[in-house]
N, CA, C and O atoms as a GROMACS GRO file, in nm:
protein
  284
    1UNK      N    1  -0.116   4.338  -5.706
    1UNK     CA    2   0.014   4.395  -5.732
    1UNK      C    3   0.107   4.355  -5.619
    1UNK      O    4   0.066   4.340  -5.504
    2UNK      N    5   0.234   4.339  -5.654
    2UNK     CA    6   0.331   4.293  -5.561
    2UNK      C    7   0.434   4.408  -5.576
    2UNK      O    8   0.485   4.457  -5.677
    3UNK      N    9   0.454   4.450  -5.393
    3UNK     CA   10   0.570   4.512  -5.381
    3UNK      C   11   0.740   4.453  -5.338
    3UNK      O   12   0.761   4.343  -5.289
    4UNK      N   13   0.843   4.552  -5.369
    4UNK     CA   14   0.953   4.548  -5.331
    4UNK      C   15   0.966   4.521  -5.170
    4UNK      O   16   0.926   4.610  -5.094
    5UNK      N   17   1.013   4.422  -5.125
    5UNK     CA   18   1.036   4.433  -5.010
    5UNK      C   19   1.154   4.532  -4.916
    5UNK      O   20   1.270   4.551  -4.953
    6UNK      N   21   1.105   4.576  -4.815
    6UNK     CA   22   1.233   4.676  -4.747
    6UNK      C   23   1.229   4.629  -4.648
    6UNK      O   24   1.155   4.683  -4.566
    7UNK      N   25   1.317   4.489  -4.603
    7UNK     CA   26   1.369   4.460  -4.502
    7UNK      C   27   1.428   4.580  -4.364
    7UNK      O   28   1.403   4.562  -4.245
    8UNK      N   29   1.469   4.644  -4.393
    8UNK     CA   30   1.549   4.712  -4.303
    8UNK      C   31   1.476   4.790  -4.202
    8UNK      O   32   1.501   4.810  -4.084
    9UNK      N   33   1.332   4.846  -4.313
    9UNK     CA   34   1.196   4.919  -4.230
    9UNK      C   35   1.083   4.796  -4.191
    9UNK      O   36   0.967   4.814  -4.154
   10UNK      N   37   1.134   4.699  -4.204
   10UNK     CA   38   1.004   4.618  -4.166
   10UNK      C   39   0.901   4.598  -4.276
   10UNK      O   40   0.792   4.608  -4.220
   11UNK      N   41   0.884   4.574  -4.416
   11UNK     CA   42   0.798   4.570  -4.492
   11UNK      C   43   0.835   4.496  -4.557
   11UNK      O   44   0.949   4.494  -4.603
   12UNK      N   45   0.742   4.409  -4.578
   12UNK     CA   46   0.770   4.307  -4.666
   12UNK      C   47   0.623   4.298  -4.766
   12UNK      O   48   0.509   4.288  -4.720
   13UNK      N   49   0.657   4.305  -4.904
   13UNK     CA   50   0.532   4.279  -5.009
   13UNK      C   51   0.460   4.416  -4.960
   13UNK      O   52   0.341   4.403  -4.987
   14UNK      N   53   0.480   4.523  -4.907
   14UNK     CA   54   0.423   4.631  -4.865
   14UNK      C   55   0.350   4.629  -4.765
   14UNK      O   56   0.285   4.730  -4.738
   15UNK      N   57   0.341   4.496  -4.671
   15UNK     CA   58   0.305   4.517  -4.548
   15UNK      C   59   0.377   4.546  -4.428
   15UNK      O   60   0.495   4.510  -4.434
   16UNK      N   61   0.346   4.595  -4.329
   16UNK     CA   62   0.434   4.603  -4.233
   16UNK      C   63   0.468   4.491  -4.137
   16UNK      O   64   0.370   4.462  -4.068
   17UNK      N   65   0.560   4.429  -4.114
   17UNK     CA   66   0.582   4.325  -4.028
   17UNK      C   67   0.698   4.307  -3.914
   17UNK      O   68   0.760   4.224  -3.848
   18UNK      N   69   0.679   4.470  -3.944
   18UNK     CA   70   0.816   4.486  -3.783
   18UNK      C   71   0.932   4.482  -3.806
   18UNK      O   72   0.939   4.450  -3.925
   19UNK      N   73   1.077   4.499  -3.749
   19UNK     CA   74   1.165   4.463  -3.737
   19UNK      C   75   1.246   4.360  -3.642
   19UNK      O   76   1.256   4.366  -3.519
   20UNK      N   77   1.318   4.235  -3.760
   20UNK     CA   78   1.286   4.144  -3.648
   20UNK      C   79   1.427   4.136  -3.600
   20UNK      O   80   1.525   4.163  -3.669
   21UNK      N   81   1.427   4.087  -3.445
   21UNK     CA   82   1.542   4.077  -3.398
   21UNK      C   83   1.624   3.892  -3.387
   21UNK      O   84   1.564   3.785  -3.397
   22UNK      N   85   1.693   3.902  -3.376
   22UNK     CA   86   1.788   3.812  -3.385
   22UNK      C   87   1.755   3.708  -3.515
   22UNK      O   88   1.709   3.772  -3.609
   23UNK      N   89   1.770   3.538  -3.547
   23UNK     CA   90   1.752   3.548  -3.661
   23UNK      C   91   1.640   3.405  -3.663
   23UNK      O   92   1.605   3.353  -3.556
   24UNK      N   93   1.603   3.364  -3.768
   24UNK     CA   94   1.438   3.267  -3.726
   24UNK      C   95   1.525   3.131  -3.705
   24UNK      O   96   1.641   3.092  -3.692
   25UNK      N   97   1.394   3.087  -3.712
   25UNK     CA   98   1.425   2.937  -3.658
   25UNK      C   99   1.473   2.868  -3.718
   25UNK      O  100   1.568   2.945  -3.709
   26UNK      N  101   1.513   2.781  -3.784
   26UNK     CA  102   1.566   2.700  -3.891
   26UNK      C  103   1.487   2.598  -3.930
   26UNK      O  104   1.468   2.520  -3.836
   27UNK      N  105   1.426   2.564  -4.043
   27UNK     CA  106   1.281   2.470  -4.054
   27UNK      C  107   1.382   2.376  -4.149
   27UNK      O  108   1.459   2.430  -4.229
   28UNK      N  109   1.373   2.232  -4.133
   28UNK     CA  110   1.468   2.091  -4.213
   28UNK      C  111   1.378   2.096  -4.327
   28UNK      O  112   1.435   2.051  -4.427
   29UNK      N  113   1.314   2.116  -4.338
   29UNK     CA  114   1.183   2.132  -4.446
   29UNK      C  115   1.205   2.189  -4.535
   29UNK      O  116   1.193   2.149  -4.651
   30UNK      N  117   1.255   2.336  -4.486
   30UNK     CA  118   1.283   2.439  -4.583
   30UNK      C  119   1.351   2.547  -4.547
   30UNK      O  120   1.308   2.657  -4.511
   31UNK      N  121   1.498   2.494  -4.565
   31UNK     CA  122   1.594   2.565  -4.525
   31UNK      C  123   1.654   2.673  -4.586
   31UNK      O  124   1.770   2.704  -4.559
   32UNK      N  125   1.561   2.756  -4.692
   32UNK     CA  126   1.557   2.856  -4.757
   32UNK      C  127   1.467   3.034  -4.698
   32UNK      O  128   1.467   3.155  -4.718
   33UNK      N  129   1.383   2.888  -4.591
   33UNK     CA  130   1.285   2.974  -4.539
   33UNK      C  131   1.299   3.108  -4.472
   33UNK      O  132   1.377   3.089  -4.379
   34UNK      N  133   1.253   3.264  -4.476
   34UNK     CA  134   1.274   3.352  -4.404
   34UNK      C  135   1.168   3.358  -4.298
   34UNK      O  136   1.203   3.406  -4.190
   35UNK      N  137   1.030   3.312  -4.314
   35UNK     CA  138   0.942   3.382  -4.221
   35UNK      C  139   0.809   3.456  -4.310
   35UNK      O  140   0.690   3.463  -4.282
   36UNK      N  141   0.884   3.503  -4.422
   36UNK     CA  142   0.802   3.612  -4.495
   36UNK      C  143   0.725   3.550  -4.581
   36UNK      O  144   0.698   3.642  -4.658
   37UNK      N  145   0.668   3.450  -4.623
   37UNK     CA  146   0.669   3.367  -4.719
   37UNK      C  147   0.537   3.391  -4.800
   37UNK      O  148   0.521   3.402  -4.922
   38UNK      N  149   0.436   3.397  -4.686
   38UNK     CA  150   0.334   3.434  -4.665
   38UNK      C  151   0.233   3.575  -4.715
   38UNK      O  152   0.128   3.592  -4.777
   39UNK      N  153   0.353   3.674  -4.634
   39UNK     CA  154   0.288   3.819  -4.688
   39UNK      C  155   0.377   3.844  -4.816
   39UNK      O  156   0.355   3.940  -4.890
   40UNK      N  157   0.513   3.723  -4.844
   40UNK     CA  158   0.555   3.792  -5.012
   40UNK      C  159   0.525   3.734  -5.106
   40UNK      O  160   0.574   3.750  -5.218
   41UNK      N  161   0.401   3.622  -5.063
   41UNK     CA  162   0.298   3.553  -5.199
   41UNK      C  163   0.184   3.622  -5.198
   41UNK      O  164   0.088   3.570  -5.256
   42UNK      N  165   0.168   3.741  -5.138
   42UNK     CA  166   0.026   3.769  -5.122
   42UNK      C  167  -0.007   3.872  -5.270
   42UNK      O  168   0.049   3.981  -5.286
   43UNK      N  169  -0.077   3.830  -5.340
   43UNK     CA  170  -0.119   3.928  -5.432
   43UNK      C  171  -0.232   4.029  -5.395
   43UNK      O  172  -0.348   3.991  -5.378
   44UNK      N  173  -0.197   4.148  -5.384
   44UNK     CA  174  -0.297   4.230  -5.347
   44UNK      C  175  -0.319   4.323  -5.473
   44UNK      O  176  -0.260   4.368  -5.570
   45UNK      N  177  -0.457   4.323  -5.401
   45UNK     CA  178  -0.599   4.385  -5.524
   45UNK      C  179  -0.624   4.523  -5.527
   45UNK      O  180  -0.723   4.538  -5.455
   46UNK      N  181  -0.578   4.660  -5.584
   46UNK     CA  182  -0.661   4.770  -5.535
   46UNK      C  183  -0.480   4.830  -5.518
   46UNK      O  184  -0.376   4.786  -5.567
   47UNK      N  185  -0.509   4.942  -5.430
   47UNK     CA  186  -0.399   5.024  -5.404
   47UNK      C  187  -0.358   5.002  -5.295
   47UNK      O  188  -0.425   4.924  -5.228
   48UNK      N  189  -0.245   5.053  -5.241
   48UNK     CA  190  -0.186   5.125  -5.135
   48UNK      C  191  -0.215   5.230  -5.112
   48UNK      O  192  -0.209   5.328  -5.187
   49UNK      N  193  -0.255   5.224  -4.983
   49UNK     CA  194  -0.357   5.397  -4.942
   49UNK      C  195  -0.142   5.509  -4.952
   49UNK      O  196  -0.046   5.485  -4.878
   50UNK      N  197  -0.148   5.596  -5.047
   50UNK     CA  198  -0.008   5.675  -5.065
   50UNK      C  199  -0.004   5.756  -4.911
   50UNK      O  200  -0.080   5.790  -4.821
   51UNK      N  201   0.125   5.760  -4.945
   51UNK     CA  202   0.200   5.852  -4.799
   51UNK      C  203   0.243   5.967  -4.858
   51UNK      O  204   0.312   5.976  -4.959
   52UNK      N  205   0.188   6.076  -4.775
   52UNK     CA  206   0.224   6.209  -4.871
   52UNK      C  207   0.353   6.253  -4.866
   52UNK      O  208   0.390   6.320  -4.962
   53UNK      N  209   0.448   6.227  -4.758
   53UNK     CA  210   0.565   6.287  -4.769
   53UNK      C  211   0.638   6.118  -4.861
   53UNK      O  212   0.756   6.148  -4.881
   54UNK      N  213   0.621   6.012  -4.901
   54UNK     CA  214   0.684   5.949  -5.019
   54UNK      C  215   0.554   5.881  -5.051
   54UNK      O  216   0.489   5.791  -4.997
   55UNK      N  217   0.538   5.959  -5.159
   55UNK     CA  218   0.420   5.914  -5.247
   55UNK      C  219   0.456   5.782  -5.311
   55UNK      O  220   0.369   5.697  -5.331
   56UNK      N  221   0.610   5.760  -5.349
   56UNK     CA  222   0.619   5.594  -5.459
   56UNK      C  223   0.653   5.521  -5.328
   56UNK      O  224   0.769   5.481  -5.313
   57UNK      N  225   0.614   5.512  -5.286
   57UNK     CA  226   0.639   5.417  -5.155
   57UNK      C  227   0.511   5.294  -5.090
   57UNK      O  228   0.424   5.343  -5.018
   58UNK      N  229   0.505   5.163  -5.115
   58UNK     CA  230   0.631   5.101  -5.154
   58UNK      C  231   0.620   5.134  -5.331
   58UNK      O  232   0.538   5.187  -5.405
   59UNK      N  233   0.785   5.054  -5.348
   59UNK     CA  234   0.806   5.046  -5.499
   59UNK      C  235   0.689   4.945  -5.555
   59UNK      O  236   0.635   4.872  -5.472
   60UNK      N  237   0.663   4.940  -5.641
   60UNK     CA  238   0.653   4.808  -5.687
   60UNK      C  239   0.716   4.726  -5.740
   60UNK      O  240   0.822   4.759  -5.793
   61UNK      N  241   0.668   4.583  -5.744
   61UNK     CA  242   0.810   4.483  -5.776
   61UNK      C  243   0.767   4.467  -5.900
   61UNK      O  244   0.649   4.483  -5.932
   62UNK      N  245   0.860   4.435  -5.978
   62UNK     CA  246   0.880   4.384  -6.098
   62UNK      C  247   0.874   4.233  -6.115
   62UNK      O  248   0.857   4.168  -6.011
   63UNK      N  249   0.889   4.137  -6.284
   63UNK     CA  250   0.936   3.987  -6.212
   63UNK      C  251   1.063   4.003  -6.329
   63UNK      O  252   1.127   3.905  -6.366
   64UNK      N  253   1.087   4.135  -6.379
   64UNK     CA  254   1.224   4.104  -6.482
   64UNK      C  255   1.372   4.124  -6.300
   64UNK      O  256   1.374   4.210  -6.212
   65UNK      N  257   1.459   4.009  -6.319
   65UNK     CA  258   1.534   4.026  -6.230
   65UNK      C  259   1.655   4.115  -6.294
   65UNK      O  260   1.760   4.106  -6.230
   66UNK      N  261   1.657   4.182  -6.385
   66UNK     CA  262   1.750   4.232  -6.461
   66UNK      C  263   1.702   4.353  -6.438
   66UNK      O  264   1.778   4.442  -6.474
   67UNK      N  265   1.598   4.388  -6.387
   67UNK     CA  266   1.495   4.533  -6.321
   67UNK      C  267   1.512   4.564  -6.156
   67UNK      O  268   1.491   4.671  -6.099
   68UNK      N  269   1.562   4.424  -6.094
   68UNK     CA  270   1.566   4.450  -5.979
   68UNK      C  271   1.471   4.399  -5.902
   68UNK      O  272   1.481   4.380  -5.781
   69UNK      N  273   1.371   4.376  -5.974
   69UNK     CA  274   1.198   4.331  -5.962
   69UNK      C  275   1.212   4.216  -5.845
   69UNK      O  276   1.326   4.191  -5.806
   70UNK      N  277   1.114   4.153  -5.794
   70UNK     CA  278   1.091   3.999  -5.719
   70UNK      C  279   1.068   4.065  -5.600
   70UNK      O  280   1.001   4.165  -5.575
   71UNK      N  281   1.156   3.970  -5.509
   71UNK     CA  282   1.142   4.032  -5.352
   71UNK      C  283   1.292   4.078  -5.325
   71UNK      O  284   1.322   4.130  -5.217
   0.00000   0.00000   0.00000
């Protein structure tokens, strides 16, 4: 299952990956690139252990973009 990413808390695909400061490197390769690329292809198997004070947390992503879904 793939989650919504929340940039702002540091999560990306529902992992945590910090908040980053200033902005990445610039790759000629792939100048689309964020950094995240990695943990927001990751398909994970099983659950998210829930957080009791926000149980839907993360969302999950969708792939309709008319849902909001992707990353």
């Amino acid at each position: 299952m793939k989650y919504k990413d929340d940039i702002p808390n540091g999560y990306v695909n529902g992992y945590f990956v910090g908040v980053r400061q200033g902005s990445p490197t610039p790759d000629a390769l792939e100048p689309t690139a964020d950094g995240y690329e990695v943990p927001r292809g990751t398909e994970r198997i099983g659950t998210v252990m829930p957080d009791a004070l926000e149980p839907n947390y993360p969302e999950p992503a969708t792939d309709d973009p008319e849902e909001g879904g992707g990353s």
